[in-house]
N, C-alpha and C positions, 0 to 999 in steps of 0.2 A: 506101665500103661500111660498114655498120654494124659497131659492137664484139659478137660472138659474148658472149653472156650465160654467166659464170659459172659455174660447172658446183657445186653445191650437193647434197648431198648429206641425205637426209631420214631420219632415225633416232626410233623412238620409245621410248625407251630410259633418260628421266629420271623416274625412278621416287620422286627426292628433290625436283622440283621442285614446286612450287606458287606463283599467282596470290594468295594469302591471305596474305603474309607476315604481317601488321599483325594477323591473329588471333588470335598471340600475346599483344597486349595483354589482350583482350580472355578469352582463358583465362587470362591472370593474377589478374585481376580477380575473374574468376568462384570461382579458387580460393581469392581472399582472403575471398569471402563466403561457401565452401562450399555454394556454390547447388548443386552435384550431388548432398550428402547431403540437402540441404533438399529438392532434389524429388525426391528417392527416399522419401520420410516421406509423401507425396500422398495416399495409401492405401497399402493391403497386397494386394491382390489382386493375383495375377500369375499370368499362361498357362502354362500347363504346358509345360514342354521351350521356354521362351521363353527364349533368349541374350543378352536386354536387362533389365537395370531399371530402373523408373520415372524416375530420374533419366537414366540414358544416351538413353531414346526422346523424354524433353522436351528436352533438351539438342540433338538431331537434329533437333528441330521450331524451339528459336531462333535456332540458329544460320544455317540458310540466310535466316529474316528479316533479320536483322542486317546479313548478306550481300550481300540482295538479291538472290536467287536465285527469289524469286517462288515459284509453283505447285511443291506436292509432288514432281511430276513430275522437276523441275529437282536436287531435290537425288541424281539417280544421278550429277549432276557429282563430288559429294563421296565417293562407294563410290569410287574407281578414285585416292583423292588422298589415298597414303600420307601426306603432310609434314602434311596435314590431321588427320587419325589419330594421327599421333604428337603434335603439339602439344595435342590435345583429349583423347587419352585413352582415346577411342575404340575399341577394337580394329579392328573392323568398321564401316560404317558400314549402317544399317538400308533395308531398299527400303521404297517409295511404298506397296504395300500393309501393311506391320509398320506403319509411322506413321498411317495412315488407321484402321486396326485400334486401335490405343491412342489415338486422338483419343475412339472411341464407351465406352473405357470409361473416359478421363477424365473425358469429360462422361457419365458414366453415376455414378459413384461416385468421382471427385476435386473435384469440383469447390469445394465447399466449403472443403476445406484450402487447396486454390489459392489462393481467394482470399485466405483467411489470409495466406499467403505475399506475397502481393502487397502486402494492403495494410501488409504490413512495410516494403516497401519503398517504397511509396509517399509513408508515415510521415514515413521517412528523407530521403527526396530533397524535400520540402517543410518549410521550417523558418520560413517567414516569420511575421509576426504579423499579418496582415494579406492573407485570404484574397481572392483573385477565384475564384470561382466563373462558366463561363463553360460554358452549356447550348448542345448545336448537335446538328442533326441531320445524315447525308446518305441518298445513295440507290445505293444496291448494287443492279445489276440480274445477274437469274440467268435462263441459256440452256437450263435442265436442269427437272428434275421435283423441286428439293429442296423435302425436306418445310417446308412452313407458311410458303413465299414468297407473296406475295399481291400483287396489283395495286392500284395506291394513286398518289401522286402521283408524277410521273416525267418531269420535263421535257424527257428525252433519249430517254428508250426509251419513248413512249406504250405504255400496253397493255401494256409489258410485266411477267410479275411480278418482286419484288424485297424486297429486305431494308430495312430503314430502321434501321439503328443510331442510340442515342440517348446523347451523350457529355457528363462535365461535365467538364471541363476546369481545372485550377488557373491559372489566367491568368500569374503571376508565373513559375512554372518553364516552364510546357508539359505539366507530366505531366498524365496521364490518369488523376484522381482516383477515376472510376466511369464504366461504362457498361450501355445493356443492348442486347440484340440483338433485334427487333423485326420483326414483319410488316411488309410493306411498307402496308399500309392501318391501322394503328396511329394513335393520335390522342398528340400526343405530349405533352399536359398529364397526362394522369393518371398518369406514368410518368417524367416530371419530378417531380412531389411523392416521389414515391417513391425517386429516383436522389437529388434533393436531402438527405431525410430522410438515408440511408445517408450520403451526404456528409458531412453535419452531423455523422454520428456519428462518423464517422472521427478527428476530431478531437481531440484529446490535450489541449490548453491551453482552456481555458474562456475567459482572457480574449481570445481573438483575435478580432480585426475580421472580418466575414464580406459578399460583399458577393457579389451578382449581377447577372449580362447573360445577355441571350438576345434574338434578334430575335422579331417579330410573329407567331411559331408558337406563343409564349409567352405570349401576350397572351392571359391568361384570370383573372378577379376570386380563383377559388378556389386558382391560382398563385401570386398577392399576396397572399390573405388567409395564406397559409404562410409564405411569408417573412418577412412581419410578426407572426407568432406567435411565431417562432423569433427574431425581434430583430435580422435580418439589411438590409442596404441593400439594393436594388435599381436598376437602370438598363434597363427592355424596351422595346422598339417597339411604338408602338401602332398597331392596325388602325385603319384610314384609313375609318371609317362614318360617314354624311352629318349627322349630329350634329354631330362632332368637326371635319367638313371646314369648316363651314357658321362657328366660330366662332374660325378661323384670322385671316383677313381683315380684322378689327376691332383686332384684337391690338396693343400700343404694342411696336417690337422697337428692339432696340438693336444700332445696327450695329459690326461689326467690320471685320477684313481680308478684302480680296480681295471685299468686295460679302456678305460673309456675315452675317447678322443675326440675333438668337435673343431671345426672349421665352417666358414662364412664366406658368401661371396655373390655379388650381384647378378641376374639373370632374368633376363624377358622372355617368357613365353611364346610361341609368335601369334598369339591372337589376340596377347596384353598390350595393352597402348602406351606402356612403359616398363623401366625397370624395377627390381624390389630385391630387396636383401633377402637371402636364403639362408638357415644353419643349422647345419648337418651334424647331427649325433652317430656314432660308430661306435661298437662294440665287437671286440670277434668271438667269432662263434668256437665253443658254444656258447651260448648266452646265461645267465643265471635264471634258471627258472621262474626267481620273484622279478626280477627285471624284463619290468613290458614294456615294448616300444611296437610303434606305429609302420608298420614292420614290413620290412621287403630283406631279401640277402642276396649276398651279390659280393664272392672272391674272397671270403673265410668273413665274412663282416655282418653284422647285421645295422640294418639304417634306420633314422629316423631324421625326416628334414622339415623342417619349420620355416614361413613366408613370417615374415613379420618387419617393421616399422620402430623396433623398440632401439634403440643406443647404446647397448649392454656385450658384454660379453660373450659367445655364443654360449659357455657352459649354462652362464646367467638368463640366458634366454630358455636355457633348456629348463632349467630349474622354479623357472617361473611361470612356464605351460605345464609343468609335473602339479603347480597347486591347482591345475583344473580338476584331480581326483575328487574333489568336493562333490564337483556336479555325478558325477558318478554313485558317490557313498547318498547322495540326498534321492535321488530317483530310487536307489537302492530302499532304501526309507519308506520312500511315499509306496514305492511297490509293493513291499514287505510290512511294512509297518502300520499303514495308513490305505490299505486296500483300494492303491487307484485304481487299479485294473479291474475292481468289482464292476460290471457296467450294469446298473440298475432296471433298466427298460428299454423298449426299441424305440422311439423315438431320440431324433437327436437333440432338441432344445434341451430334455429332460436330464440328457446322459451329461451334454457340457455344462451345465448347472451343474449337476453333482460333482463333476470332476473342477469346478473353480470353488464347491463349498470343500474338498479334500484338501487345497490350498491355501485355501483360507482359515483351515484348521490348521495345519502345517504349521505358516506363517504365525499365527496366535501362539502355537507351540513356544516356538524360537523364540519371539516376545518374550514369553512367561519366563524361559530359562534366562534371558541374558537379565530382565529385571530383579529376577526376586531368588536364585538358584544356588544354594554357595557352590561355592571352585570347583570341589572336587564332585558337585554334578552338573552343571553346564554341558559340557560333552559327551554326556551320555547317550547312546542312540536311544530310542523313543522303545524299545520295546526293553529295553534294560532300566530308564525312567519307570514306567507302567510297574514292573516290579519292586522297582524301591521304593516308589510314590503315590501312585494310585492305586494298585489291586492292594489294598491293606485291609485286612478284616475289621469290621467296625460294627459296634453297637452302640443306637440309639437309644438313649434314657430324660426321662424328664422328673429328676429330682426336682418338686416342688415348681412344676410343669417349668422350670430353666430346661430346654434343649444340649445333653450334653451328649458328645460324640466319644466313647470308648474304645480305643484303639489295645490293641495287646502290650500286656508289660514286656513281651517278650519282643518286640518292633526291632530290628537292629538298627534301623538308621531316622533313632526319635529324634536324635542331635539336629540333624538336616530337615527334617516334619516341622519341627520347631521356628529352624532358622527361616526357612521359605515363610512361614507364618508371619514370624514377624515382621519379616521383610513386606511383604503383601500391606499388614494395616500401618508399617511408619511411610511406606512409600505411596501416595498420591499418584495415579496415571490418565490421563483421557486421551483422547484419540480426535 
């Protein structure tokens, strides 16, 4: 006969526990930068008989990013999770409607300081001398009536309307240097000039190297003639028109590894006001299925050919637009990881608020890891993070009312809990 099951008993009754141990780091952090006074300073406007300020409603809106807790909806998990509350500061924690309500007048009359804010710390968490600049776009589709969605390219949802956010990306760290938030039928050259300019300006050190990529959405003369005004490198994809195709074929290329072969050579478009070096990547077909390229074929080959301005090598040129995957793996992230595409309301001030506070969580992210992270986690993507560092079971106790946090003896990665700790109270930051 089978063994009779246990007799278990079910009690809801742990009012100290919490799934978030690891958030602690993370409100350490926050207090060594006094980010809550910083975004209480946002503006000055505030609701009447409102139980929040500016600071404590932002602070509710990054922390379920951080999280991963996705759609506004989801953060009633954090109302009912004292240990959460006490760690953050909290008293209460805010409903889905109080947060949707302060998104319209962030983006109504914060918005500007925000950025302020932001690109303080964006400043900060980029110290290289020697810029990538890395332009991408993607495509946000929406099921609802939000305002000034439009129908535009959309490879997954035909027909449908949708957003099209436009990001440049700092290649070196990951962070999200600038973006804008965009119709879905949006052209997205004239709005690149514009994200790059701010770019440009962000920058602090005059002599630093500046350099860009962007694929074949970029490929437009009045894109080049900017960058080249500005004294920057370049690396883009160029569209594949019968001009360009026609004088591939003739080409002297010089081969490499693996059957790969590359060749360079000058070539004016006739509606371009000058010439520009071109370099042409070949492979024959068939291609290797992990090897992607920017792709036409044409007489056993397959092409990818690049406009650029850089003094290198063509293989070298190829090899240095291949570090564009970043911008890629980071959208990847923010999609996946960081629920940009959740669009909270129909109005639009309210939505691009939300989608520059997902950024600005992002960004703080990066922060966090590159100051306080040992080695072997820094590159961890954020939902592999969440598992080793924040979702940690934890109980609240107050021996001889000292506040102490209980983590499992069984944690595999307490080495690391630790180190991040320490690192947090020897290391000083402001912004």
């Amino acid at each position: 006969m089978p063994k009779s099951r246990r007799k278990v008993r079910i009690s809801f009754s742990g009012d100290s526990l919490t799934h978030f141990g690891g958030l602690f780091l993370l409100q350490m952090f926050f207090q060594r930068l006094g980010l809550r006074y910083e975004l209480t300073r946002l503006h000055r406007r505030r609701e009447r008989n409102s139980r929040y300020t500016i600071g404590e409603l932002a602070l509710a809106l990054i922390y379920p990013v951080l999280l991963g807790l996705g759609r506004i909806e989801t953060t009633k998990l954090l109302q009912q999770n004292g240990v959460f509350q006490d760690l953050t500061g909290l008293r209460t924690y805010p409903d889905p409607t109080t947060l949707r309500r302060f998104l319209t007048r962030l983006g109504t009359y914060g918005m500007v300081a925000f950025h302020r804010l932001h690109d303080r710390i964006r400043t900060q968490a980029v110290k290289s001398k020697s810029i990538r600049f890395d332009l991408d776009t993607t495509v946000l589709t929406v099921y609802g009536n939000q305002e000034k969605a439009k129908i535009g390219h959309n490879p997954k949802k035909r027909g449908r309307p949708s957003f099209q956010p436009l990001f440049c990306f700092e290649g070196n760290s990951g962070v999200c240097w600038e973006a804008e938030w965009l119709p879905g039928d949006a052209h997205p050259v004239p709005h690149a000039i514009s994200i790059l300019e701010r770019s440009l300006n962000k920058l602090q050190a005059a002599n630093r190297k500046v350099s860009v990529r962007a694929d074949a959405a970029f490929y437009d003369q009045k894109f080049l003639d900017f960058i080249e005004e500005k004294q920057a490198f370049y690396a883009i994809v160029a569209k594949m028109f019968t001009p360009l195709k026609n004088r591939l074929g003739a080409l002297r290329y010089r081969r490499y590894h693996s059957g790969l072969e590359a060749a360079s050579f000058m070539y004016q478009p006739e509606s371009w006001n000058k010439a520009r070096r071109f370099v042409i990547i070949r492979r024959p077909i068939p291609e290797e299925p992990s090897w992607q390229m920017s792709l036409f074929k044409m007489k056993g080959f397959t092409y990818q050919v690049i406009v650029t301005n850089l003094d290198l090598l063509p293989i070298n040129v190829w090899k240095f637009y291949n570090g564009r995957s970043t911008a890629e793996l980071v959208i990847r992230e923010l999609k996946n990881g960081c629920a940009i595409g959740s669009i909270p309301r129909k109005d639009w001030v309210a939505n691009l608020a939300y989608f520059h506070i997902v950024l600005f969580s992002y960004n703080l992210l990066i922060w966090f890891k590159q100051l306080y992270l040992p080695k072997d986690f820094q590159r961890l993507n954020i939902q592999t993070l969440r598992h080793r560092l924040f979702w940690v079971p934890a109980l609240l106790i107050r021996p001889q009312g000292i506040p102490t946090l209980k983590l499992p003896k069984s944690y595999p990665y307490q080495n690391q809990f630790l180190t991040t700790l320490h690192n947090i109270e020897r290391h000083r930051v402001t912004f």
